[in-house]
mmCIF file of the N, C-alpha and C atoms, coordinates in Angstrom:
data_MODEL
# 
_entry.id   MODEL 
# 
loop_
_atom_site.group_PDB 
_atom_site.id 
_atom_site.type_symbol 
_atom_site.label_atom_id 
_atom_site.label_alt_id 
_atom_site.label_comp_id 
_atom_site.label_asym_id 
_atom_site.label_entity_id 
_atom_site.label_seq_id 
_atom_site.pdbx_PDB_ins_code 
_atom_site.Cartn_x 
_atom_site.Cartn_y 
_atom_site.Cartn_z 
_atom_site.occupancy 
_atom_site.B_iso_or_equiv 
_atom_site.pdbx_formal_charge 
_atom_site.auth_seq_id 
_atom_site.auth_comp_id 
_atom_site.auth_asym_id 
_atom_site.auth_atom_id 
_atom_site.pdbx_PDB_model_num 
ATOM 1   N N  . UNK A 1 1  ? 0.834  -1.171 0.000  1.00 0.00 ? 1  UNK A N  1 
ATOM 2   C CA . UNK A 1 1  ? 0.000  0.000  0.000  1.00 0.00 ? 1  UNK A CA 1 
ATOM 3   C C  . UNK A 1 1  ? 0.886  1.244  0.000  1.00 0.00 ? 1  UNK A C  1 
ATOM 4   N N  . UNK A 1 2  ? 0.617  1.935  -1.262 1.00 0.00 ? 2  UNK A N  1 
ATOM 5   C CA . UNK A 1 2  ? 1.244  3.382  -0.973 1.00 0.00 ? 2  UNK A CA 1 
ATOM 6   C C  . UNK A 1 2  ? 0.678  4.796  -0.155 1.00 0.00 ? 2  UNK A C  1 
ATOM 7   N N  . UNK A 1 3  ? 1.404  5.444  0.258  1.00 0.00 ? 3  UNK A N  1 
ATOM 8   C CA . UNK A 1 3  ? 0.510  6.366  1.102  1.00 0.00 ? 3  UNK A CA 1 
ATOM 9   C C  . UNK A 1 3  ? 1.567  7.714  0.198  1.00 0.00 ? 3  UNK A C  1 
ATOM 10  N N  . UNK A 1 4  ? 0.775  8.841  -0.342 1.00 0.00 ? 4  UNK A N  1 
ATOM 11  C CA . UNK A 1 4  ? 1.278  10.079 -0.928 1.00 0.00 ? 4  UNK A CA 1 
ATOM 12  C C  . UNK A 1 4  ? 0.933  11.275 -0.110 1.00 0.00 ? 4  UNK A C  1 
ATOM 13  N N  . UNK A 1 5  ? 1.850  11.884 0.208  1.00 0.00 ? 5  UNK A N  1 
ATOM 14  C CA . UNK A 1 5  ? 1.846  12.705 1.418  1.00 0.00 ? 5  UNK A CA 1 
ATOM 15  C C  . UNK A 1 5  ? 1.996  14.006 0.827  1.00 0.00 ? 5  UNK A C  1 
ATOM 16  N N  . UNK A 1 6  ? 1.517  15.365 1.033  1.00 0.00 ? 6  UNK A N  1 
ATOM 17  C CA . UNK A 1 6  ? 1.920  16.329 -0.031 1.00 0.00 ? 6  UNK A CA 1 
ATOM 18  C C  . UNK A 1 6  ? 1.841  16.922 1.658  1.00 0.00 ? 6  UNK A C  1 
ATOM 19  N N  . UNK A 1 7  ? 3.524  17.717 0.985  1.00 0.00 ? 7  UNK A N  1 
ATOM 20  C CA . UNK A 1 7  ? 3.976  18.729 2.240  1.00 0.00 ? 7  UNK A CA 1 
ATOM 21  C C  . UNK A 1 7  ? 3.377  20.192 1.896  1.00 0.00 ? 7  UNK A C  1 
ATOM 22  N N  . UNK A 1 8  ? 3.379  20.875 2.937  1.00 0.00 ? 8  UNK A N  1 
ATOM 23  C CA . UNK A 1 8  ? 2.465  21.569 3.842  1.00 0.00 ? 8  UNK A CA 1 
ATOM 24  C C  . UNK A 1 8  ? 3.060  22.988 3.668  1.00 0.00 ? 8  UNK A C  1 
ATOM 25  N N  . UNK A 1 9  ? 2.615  23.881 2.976  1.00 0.00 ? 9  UNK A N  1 
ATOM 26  C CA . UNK A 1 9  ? 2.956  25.269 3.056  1.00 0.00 ? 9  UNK A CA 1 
ATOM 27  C C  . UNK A 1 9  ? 4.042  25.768 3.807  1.00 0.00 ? 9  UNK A C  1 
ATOM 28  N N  . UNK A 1 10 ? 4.040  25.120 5.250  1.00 0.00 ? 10 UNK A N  1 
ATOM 29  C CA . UNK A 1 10 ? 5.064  25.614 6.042  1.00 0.00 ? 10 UNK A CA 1 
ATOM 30  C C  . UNK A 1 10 ? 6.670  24.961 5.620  1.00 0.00 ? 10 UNK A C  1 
ATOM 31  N N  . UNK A 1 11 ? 6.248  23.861 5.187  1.00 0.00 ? 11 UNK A N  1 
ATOM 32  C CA . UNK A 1 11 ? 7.748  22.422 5.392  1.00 0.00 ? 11 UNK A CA 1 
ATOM 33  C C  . UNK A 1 11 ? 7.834  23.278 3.859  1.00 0.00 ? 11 UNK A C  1 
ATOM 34  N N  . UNK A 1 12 ? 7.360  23.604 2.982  1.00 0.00 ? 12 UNK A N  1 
ATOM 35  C CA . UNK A 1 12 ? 8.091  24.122 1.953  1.00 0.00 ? 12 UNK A CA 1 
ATOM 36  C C  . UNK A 1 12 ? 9.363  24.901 1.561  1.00 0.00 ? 12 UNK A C  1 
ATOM 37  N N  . UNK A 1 13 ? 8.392  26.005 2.583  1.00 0.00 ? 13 UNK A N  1 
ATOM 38  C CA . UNK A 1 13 ? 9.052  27.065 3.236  1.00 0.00 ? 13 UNK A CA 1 
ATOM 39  C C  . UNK A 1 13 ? 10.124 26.755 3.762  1.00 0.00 ? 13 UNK A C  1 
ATOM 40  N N  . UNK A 1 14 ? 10.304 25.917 4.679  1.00 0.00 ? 14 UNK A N  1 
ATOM 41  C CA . UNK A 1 14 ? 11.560 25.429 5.482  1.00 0.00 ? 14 UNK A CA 1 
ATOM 42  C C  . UNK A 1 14 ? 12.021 24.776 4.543  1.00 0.00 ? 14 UNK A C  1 
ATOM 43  N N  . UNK A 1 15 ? 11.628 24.252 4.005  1.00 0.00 ? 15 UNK A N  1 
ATOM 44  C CA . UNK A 1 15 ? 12.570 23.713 2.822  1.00 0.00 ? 15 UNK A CA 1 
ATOM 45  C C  . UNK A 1 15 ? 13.712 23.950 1.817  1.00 0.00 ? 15 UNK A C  1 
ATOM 46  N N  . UNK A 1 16 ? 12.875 25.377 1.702  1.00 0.00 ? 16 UNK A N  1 
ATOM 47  C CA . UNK A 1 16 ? 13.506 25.958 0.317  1.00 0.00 ? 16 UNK A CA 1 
ATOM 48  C C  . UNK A 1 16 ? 14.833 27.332 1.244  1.00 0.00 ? 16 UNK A C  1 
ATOM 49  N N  . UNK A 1 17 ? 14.439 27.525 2.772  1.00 0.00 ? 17 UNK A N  1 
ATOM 50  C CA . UNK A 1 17 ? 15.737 27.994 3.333  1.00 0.00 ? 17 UNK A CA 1 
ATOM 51  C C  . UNK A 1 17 ? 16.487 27.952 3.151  1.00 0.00 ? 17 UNK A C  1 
ATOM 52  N N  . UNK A 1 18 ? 17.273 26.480 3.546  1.00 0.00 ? 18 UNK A N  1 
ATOM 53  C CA . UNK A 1 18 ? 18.938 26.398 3.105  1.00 0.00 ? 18 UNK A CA 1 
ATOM 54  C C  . UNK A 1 18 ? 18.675 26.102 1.681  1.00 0.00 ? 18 UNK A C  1 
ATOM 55  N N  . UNK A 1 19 ? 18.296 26.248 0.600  1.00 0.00 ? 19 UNK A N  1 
ATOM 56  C CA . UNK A 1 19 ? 18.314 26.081 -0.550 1.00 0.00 ? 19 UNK A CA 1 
ATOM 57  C C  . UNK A 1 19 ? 19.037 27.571 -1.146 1.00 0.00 ? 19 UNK A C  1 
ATOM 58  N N  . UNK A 1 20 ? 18.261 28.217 -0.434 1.00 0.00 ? 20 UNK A N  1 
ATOM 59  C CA . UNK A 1 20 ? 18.733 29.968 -1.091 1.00 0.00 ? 20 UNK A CA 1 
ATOM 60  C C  . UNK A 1 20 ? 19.940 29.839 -0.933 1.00 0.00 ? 20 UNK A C  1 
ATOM 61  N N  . UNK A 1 21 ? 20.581 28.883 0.180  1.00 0.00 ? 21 UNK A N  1 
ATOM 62  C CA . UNK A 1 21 ? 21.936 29.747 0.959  1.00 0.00 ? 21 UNK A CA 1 
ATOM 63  C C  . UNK A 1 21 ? 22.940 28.407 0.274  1.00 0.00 ? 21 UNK A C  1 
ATOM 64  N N  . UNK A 1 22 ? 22.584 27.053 0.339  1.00 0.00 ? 22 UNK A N  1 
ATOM 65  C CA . UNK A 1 22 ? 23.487 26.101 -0.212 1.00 0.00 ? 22 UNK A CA 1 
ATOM 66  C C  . UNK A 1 22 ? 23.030 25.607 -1.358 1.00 0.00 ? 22 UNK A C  1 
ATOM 67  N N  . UNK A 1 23 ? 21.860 26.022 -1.877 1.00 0.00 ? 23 UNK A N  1 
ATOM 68  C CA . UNK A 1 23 ? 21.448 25.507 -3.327 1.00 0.00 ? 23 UNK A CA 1 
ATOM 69  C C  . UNK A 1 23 ? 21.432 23.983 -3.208 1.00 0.00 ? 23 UNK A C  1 
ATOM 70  N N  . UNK A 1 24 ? 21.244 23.203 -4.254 1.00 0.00 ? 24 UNK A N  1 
ATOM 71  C CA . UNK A 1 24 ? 20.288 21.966 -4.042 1.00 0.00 ? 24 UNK A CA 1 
ATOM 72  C C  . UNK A 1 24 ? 21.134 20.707 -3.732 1.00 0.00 ? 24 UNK A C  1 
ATOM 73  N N  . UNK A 1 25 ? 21.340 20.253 -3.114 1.00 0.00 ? 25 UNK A N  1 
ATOM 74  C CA . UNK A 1 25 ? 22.673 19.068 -2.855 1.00 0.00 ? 25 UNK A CA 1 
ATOM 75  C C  . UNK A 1 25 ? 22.659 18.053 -3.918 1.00 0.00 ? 25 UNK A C  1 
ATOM 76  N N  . UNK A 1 26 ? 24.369 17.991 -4.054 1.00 0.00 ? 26 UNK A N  1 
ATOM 77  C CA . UNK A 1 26 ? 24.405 16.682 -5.055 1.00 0.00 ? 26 UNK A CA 1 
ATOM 78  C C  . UNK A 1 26 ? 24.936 15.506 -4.198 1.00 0.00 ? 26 UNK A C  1 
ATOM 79  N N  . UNK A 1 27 ? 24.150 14.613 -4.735 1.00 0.00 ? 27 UNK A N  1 
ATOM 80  C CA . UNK A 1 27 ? 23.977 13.078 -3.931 1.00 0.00 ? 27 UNK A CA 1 
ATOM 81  C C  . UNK A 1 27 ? 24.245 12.127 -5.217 1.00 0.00 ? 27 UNK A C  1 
ATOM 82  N N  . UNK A 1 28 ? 24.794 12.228 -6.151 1.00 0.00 ? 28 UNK A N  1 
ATOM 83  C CA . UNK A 1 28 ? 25.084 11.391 -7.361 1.00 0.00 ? 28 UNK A CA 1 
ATOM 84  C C  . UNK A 1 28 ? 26.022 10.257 -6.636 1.00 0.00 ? 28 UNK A C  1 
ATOM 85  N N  . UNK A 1 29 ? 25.877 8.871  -7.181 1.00 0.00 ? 29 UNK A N  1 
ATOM 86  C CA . UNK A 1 29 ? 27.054 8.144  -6.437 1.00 0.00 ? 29 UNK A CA 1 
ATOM 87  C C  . UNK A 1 29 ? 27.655 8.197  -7.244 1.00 0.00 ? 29 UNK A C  1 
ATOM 88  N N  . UNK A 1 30 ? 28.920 7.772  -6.527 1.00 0.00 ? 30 UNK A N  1 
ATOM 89  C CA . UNK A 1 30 ? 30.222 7.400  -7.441 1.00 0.00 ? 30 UNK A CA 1 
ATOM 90  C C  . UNK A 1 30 ? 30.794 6.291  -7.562 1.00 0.00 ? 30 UNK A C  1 
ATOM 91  N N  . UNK A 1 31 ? 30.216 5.169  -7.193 1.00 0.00 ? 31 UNK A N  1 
ATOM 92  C CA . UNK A 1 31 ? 29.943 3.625  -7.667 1.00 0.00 ? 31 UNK A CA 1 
ATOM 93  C C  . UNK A 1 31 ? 31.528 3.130  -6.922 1.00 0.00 ? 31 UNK A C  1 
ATOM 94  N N  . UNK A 1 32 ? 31.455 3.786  -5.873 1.00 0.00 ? 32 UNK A N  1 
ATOM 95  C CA . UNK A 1 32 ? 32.777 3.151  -5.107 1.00 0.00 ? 32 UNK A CA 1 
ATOM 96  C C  . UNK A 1 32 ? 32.226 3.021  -3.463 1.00 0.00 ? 32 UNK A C  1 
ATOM 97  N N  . UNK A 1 33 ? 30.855 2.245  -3.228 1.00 0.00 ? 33 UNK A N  1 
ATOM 98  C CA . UNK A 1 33 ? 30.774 2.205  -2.285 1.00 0.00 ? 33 UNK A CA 1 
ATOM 99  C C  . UNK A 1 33 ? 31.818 1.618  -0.631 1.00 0.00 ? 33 UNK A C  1 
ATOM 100 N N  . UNK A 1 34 ? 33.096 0.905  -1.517 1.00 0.00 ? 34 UNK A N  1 
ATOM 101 C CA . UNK A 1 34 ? 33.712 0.373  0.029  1.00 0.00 ? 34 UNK A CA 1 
ATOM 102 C C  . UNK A 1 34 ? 34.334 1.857  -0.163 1.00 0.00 ? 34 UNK A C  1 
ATOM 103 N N  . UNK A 1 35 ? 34.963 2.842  -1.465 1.00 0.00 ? 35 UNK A N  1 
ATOM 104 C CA . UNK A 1 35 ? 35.722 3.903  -0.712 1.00 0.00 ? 35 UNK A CA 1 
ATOM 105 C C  . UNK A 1 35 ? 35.147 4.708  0.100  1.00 0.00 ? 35 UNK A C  1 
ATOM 106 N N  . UNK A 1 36 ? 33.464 4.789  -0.278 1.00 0.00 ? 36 UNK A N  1 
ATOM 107 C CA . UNK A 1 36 ? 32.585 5.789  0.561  1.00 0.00 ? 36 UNK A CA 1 
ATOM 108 C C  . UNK A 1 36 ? 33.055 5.899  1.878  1.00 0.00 ? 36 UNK A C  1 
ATOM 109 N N  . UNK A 1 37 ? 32.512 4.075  2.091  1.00 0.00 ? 37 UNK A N  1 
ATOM 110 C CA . UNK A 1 37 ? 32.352 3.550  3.820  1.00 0.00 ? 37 UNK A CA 1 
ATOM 111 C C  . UNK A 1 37 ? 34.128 3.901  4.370  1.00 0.00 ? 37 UNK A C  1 
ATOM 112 N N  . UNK A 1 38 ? 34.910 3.414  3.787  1.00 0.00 ? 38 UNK A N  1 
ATOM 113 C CA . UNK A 1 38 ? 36.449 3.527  4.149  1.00 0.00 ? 38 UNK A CA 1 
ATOM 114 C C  . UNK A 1 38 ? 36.586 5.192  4.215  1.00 0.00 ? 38 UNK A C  1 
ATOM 115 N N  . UNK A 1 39 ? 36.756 6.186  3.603  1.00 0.00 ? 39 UNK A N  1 
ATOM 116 C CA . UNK A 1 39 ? 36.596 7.695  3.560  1.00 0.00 ? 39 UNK A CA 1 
ATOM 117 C C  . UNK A 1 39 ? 36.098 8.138  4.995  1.00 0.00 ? 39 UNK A C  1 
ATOM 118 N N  . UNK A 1 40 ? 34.740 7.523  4.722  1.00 0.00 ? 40 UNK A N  1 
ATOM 119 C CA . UNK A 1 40 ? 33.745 8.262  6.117  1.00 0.00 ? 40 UNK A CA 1 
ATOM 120 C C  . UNK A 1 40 ? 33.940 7.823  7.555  1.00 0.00 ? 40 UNK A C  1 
ATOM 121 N N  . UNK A 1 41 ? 34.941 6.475  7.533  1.00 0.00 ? 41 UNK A N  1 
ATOM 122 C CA . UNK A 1 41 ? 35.551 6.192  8.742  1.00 0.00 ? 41 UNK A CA 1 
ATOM 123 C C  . UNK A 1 41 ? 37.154 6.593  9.054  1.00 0.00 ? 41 UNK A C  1 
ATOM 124 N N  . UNK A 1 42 ? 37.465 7.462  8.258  1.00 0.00 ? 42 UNK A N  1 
ATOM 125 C CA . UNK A 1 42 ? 38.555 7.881  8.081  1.00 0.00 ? 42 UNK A CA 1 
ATOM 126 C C  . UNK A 1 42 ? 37.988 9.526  8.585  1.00 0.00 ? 42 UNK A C  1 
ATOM 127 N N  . UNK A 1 43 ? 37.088 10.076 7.953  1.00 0.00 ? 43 UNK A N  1 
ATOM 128 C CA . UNK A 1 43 ? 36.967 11.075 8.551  1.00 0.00 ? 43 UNK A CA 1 
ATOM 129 C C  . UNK A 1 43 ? 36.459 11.433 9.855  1.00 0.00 ? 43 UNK A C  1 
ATOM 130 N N  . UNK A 1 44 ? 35.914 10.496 10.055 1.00 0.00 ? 44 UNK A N  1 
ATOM 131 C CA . UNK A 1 44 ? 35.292 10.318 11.634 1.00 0.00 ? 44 UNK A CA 1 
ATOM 132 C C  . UNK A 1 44 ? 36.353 10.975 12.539 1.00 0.00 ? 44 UNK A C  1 
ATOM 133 N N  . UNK A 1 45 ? 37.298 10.719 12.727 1.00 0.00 ? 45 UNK A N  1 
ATOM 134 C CA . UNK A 1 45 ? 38.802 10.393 13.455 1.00 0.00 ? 45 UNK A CA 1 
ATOM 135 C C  . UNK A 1 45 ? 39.682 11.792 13.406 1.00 0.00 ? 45 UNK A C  1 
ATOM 136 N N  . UNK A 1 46 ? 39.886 12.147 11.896 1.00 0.00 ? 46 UNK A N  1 
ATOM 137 C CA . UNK A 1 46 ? 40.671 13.685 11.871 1.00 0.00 ? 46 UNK A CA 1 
ATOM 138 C C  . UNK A 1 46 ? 39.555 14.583 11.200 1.00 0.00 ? 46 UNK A C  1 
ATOM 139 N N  . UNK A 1 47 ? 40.778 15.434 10.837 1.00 0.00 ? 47 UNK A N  1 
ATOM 140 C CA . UNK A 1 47 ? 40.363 16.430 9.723  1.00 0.00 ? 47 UNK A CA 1 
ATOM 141 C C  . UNK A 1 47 ? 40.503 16.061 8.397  1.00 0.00 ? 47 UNK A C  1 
ATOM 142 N N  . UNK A 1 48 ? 39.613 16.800 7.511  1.00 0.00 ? 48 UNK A N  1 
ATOM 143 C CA . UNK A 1 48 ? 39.314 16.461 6.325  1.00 0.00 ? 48 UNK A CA 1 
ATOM 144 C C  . UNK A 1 48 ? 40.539 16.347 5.391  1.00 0.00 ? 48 UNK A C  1 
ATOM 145 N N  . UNK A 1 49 ? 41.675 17.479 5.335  1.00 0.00 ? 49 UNK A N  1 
ATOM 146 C CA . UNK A 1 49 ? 42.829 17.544 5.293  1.00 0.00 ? 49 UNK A CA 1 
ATOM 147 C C  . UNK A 1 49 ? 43.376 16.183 5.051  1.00 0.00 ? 49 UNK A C  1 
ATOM 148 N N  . UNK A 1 50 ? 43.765 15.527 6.450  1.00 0.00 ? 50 UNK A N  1 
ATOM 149 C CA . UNK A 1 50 ? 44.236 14.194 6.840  1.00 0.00 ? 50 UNK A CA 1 
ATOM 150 C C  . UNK A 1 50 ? 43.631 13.389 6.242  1.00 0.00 ? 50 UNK A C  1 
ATOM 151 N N  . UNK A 1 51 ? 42.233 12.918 6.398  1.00 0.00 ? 51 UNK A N  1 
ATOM 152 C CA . UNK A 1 51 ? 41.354 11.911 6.030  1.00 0.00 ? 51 UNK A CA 1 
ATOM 153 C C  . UNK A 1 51 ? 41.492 12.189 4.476  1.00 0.00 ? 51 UNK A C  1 
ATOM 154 N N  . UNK A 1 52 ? 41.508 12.566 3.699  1.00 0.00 ? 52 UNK A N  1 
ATOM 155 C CA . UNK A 1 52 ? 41.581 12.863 2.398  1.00 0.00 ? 52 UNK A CA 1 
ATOM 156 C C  . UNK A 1 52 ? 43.373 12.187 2.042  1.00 0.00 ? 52 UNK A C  1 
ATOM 157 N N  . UNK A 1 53 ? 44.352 12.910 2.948  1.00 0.00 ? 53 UNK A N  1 
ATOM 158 C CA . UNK A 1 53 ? 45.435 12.176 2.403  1.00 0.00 ? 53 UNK A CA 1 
ATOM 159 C C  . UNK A 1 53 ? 45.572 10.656 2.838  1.00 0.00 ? 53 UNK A C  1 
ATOM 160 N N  . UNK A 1 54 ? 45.225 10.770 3.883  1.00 0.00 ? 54 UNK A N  1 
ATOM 161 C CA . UNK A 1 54 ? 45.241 8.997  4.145  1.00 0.00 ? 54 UNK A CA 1 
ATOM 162 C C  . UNK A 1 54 ? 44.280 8.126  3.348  1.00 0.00 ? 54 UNK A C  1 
ATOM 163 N N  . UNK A 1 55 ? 43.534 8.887  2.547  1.00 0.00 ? 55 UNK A N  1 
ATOM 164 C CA . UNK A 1 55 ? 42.841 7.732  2.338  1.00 0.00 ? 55 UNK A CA 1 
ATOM 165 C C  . UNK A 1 55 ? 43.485 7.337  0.565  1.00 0.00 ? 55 UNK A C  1 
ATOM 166 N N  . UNK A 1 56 ? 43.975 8.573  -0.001 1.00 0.00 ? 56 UNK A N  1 
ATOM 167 C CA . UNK A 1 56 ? 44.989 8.623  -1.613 1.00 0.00 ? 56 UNK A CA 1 
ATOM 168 C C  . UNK A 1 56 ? 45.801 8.028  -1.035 1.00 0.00 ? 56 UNK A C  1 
ATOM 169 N N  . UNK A 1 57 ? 46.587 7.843  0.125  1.00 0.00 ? 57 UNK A N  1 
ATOM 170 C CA . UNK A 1 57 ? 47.994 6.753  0.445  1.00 0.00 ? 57 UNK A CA 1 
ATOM 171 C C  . UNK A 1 57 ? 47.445 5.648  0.624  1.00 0.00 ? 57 UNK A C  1 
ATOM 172 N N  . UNK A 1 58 ? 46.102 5.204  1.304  1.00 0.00 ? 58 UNK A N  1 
ATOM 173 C CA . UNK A 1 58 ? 45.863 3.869  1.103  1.00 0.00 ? 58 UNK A CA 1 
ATOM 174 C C  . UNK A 1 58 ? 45.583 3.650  -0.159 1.00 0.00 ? 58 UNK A C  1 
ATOM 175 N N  . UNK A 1 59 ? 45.267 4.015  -1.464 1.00 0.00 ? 59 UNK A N  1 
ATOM 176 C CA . UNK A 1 59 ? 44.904 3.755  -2.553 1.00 0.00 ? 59 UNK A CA 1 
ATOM 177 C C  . UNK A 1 59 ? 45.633 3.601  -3.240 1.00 0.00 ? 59 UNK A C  1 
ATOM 178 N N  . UNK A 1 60 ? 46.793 4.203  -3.016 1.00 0.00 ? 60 UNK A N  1 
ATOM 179 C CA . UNK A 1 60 ? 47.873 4.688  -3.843 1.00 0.00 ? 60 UNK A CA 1 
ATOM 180 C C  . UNK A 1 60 ? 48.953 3.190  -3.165 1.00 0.00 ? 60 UNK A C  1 
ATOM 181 N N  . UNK A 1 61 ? 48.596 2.882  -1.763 1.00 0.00 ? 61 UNK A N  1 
ATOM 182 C CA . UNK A 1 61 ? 49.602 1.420  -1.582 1.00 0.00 ? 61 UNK A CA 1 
ATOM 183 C C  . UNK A 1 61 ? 48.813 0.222  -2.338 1.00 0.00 ? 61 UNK A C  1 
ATOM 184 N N  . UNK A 1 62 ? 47.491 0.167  -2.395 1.00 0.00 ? 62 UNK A N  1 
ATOM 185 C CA . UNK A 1 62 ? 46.724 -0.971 -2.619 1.00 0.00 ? 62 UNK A CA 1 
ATOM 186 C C  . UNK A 1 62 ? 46.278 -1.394 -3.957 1.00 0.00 ? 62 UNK A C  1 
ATOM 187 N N  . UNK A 1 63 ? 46.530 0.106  -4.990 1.00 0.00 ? 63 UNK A N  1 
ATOM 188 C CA . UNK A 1 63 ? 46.162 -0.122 -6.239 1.00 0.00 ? 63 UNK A CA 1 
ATOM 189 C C  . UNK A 1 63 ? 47.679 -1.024 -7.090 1.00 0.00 ? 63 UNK A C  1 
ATOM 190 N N  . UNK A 1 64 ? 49.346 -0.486 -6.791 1.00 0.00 ? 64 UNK A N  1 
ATOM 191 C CA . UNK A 1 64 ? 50.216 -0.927 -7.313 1.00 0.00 ? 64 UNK A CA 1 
ATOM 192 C C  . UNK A 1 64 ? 50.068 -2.408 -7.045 1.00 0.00 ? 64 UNK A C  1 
# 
């Protein structure tokens, strides 16, 4: 059973807020789901900085 829900004058509104300010998010994958999961537990831990290079040095040991 489907249920179609149409949002509400107000949730629009709130909606379209951070839209003005960050415009519409991109969520496209990039068909590398273990680097996702590996990345996002990498960033957990440092800074983006870090987590970004550690994660090109693990790639960069595991691809040769």
């Amino acid at each position: 059973m489907s249920i179609s829900i149409t949002p509400t004058k107000h949730l629009e509104k709130v909606y379209a807020l951070p839209l003005r300010t960050y415009d519409e998010p991109n969520s496209e994958p990039d068909d590398d789901p273990l680097g996702g999961l590996v990345d996002t537990i990498l960033s957990k831990s440092t800074s983006d900085i870090n987590s970004d290079r550690a994660y090109q040095r693990l790639i960069a040991t595991f691809q040769a």
